[in-house]
C-alpha positions as CSV (number, residue, x, y, z in Angstrom):
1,X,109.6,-105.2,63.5
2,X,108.2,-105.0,60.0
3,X,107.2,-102.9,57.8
4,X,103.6,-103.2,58.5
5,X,104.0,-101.9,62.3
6,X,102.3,-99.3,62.9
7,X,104.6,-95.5,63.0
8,X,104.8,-92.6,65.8
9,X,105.3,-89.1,66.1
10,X,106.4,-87.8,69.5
11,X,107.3,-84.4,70.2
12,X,109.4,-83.8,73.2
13,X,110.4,-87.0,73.1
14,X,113.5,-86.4,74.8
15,X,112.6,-86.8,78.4
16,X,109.5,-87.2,80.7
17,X,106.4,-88.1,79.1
18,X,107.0,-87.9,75.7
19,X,110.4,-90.2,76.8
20,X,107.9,-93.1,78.7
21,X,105.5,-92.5,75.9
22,X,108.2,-93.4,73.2
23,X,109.3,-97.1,75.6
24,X,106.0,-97.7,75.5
25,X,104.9,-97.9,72.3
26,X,108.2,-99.4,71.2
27,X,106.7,-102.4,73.8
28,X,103.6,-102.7,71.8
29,X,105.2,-102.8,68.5
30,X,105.1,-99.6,67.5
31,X,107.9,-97.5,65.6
32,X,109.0,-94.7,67.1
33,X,109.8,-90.9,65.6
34,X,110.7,-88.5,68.0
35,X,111.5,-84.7,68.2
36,X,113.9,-82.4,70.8
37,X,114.6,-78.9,71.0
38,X,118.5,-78.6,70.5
39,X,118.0,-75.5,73.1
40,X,117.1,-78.4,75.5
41,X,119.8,-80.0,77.7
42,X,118.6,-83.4,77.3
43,X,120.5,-86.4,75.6
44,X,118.0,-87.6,72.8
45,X,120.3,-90.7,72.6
46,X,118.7,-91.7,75.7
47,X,115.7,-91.9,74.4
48,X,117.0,-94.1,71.3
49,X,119.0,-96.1,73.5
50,X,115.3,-96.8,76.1
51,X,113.5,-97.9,72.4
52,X,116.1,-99.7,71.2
53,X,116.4,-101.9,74.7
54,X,112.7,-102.2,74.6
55,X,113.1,-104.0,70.8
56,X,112.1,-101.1,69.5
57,X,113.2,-98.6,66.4
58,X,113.4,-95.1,66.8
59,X,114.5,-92.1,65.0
60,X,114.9,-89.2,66.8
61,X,115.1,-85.4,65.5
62,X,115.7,-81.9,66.1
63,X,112.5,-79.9,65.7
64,X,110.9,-76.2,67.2
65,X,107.1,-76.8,67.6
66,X,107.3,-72.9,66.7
67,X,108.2,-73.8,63.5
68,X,106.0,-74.9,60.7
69,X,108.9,-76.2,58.7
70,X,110.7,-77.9,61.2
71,X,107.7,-80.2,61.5
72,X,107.1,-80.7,58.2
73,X,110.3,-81.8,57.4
74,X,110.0,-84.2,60.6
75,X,106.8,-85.5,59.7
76,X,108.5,-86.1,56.2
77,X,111.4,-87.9,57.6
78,X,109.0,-90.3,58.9
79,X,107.7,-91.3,56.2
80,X,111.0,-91.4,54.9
81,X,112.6,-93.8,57.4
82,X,109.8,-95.8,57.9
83,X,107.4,-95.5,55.1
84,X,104.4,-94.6,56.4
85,X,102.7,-92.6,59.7
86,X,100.0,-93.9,61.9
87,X,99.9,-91.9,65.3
88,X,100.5,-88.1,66.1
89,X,101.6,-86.8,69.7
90,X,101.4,-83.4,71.0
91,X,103.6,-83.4,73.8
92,X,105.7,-80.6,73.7
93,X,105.7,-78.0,76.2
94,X,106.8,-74.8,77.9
95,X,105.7,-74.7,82.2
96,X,106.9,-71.2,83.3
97,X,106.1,-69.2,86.3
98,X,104.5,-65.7,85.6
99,X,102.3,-63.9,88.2
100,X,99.5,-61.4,86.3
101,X,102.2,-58.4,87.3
102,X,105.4,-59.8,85.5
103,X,102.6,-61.3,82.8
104,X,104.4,-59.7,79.6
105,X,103.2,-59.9,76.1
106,X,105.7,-61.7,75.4
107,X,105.9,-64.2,77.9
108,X,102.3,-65.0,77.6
109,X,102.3,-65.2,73.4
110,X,105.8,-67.2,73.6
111,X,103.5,-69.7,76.2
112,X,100.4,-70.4,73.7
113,X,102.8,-70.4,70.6
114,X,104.6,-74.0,71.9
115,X,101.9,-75.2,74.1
116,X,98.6,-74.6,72.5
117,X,99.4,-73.4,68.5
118,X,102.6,-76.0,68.5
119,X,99.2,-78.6,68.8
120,X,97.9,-77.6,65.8
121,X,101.3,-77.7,63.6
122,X,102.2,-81.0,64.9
123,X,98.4,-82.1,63.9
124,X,98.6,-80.3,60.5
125,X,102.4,-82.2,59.5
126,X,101.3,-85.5,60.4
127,X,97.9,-85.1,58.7
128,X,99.2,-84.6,55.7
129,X,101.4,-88.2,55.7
130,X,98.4,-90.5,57.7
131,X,96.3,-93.0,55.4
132,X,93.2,-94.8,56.3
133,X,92.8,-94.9,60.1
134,X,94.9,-93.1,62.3
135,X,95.5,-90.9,65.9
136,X,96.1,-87.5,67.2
137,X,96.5,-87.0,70.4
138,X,97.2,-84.1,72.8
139,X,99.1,-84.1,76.2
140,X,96.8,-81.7,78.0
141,X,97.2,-81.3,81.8
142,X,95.1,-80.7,84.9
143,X,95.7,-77.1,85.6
144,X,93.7,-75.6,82.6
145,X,92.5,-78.8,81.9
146,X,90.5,-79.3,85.1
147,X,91.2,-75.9,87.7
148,X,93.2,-73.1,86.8
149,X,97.0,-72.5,88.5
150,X,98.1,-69.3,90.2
151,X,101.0,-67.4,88.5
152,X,100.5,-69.5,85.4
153,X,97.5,-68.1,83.6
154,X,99.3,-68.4,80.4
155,X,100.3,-72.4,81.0
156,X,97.1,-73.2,82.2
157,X,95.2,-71.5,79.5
158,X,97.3,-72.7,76.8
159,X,96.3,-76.4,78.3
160,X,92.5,-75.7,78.7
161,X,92.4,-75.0,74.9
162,X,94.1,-78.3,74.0
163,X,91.8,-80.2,75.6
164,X,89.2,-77.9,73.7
165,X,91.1,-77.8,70.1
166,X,91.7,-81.8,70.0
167,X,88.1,-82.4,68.0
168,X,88.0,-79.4,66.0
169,X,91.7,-79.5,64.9
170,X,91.4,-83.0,64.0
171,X,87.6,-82.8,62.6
172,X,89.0,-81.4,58.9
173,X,91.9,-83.7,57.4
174,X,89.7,-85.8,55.2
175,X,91.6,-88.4,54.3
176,X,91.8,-90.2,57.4
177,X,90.1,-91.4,60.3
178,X,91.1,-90.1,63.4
179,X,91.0,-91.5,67.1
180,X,90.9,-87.8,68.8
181,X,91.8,-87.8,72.3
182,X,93.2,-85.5,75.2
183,X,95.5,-87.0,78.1
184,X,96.2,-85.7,81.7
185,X,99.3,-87.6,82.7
186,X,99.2,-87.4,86.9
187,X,100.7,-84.7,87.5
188,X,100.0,-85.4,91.4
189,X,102.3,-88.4,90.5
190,X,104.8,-86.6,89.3
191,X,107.8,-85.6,91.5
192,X,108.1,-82.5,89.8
193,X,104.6,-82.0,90.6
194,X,104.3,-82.0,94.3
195,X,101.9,-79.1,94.3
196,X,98.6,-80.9,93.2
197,X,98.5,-82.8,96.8
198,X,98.4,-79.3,98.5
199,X,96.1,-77.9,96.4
200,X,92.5,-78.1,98.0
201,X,90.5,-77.9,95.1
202,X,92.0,-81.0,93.4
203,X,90.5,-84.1,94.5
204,X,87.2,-82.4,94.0
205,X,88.4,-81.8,90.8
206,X,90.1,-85.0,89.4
207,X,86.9,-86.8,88.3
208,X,85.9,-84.3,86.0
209,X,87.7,-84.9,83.6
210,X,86.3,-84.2,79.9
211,X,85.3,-87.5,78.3
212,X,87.5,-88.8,76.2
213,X,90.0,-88.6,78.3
214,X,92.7,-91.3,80.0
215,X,94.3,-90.6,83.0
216,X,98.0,-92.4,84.2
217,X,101.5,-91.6,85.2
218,X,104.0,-91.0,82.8
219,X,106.9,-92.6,85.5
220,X,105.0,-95.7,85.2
221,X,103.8,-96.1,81.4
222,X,103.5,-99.7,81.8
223,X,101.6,-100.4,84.0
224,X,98.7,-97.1,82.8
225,X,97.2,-99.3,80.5
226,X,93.9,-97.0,79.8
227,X,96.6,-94.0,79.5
228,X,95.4,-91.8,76.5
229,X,98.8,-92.7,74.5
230,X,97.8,-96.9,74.1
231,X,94.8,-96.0,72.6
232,X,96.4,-95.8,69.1
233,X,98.2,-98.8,69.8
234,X,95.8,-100.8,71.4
235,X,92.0,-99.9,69.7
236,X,90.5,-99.2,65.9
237,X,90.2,-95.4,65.3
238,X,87.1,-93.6,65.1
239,X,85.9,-90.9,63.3
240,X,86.2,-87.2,65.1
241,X,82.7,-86.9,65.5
242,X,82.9,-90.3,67.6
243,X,86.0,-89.6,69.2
C-alpha cells in the first residue's frame, strides 16, 4: 500500500461488523483506523492481525464514542499515521434489553448517547480531517430502522434516528463531498440475531428499506458486495443532497 490509498475510520472495530468491515476494506486497498472501548473484552489485536493477513495496514485505538475528545484525538491519529482520511464509519453500539417498566432515565439517555449522538461525534472528528471527496456512513439496523423491537424502545429509537440524521449531519461540513449512506447489516443473518425469523412482521418489512440503503451480512463481507460499507471503496462520492 501507498500513500495515495484511500484511509478509514471504524469505530467498534474490534469485533462483529465493524471487525468484517475493517478485512474488507483492507481487501480493496483501503487503510484501516479502528477504535475499541478498553471496557470491552475483545482483543483489538485480532482485528490488526485479520488486516494485516488480508495485506492490509491498520491502526487500532482506544476511544469512548461518548467522548468528544477521544475522537478527536483518533481522528487526529489518522491523519497522523497515515496522512490523510477518506471514509467515516459509525458503527459503534450499545443493544440492551429494557422493557417500558425498568425504562430508567438513565438507561434510555446512556442508549442514545453511544448509539445515536456517538453518530454525530464520529461524523464531526473525521469531518474536520477529509479533503475533496469523501464518506460517512452509519451502521443503522432493522429494528428502528424498519419495525420497532419490544423491550428495546431506547435501541430501536436510537437506530431509527441514524438512519434519519445520516443527510442532515453530513449536509454541513463544506469542505468536502460526501457519499451519505445508512446500512442494515442482516441481522436475520446474524447468529446472535435469531429473533428476526420469529418475528411476523419482518419479511413484510425487509423491502422497505429507506433508499440509500445496502443491505448484507457482516459474517460474510466478501461476498455483500452492494453492502453500504464498499461504497466508499468501490464508487465516486456525491454530494449530500444526491446521496
Amino acid at each position: 500500500m501507498t500513500s495515495s490509498n484511500p484511509v478509514a475510520l471504524i469505530t467498534g472495530a474490534a469485533s462483529g461488523i465493524g471487525q468484517a468491515l475493517a478485512v474488507a476494506y483492507a481487501e480493496r486497498g483501503v487503510r484501516v483506523v479502528g477504535s475499541y472501548f478498553s471496557g470491552d473484552p475483545h482483543d483489538p489485536s485480532a482485528t490488526q492481525a485479520l488486516v494485516e493477513q488480508a495485506g492490509g495496514q491498520c491502526l487500532m485505538q482506544a476511544a469512548d464514542v461518548t467522548d468528544s475528545a477521544s475522537l478527536d484525538a483518533l481522528a487526529a491519529a489518522a491523519v497522523e499515521r497515515f496522512g490523510r482520511l477518506d471514509y467515516a464509519v459509525a458503527n459503534a453500539g450499545l443493544l440492551r434489553r429494557a422493557p417500558l417498566l425498568e425504562m430508567t432515565d438513565e438507561r434510555w439517555n446512556e442508549m442514545l448517547d453511544v448509539d445515536l449522538t456517538g453518530v454525530m461525534r464520529t461524523f464531526r472528528a473525521a469531518a474536520r480531517h477529509i479533503e475533496g471527496a469523501g464518506a460517512l456512513v452509519a451502521i443503522s439496523s432493522i429494528a428502528g430502522g424498519v419495525y420497532g423491537w419490544q423491550d428495546h424502545a431506547h435501541y430501536a429509537a436510537a437506530k431509527a434516528r441514524r438512519a434519519r440524521a445520516v443527510p442532515v449531519t453530513g449536509g454541513g461540513a463544506g469542505r468536502a463531498r460526501y457519499s451519505l449512506q445508512r446500512g442494515y447489516p442482516g441481522a436475520d443473518r446474524n447468529p446472535g440475531n435469531r429473533w428476526t425469523r420469529r418475528t411476523p412482521s419482518a419479511p413484510r418489512a425487509w423491502p422497505k428499506l429507506p433508499a440509500p440503503s445496502r443491505w448484507g451480512a457482516w459474517a460474510r463481507p466478501a461476498r455483500s458486495p452492494t453492502w453500504c460499507a464498499f461504497s466508499p471503496a468501490t464508487k465516486p462520492a456525491t454530494s449530500p443532497g444526491k446521496a
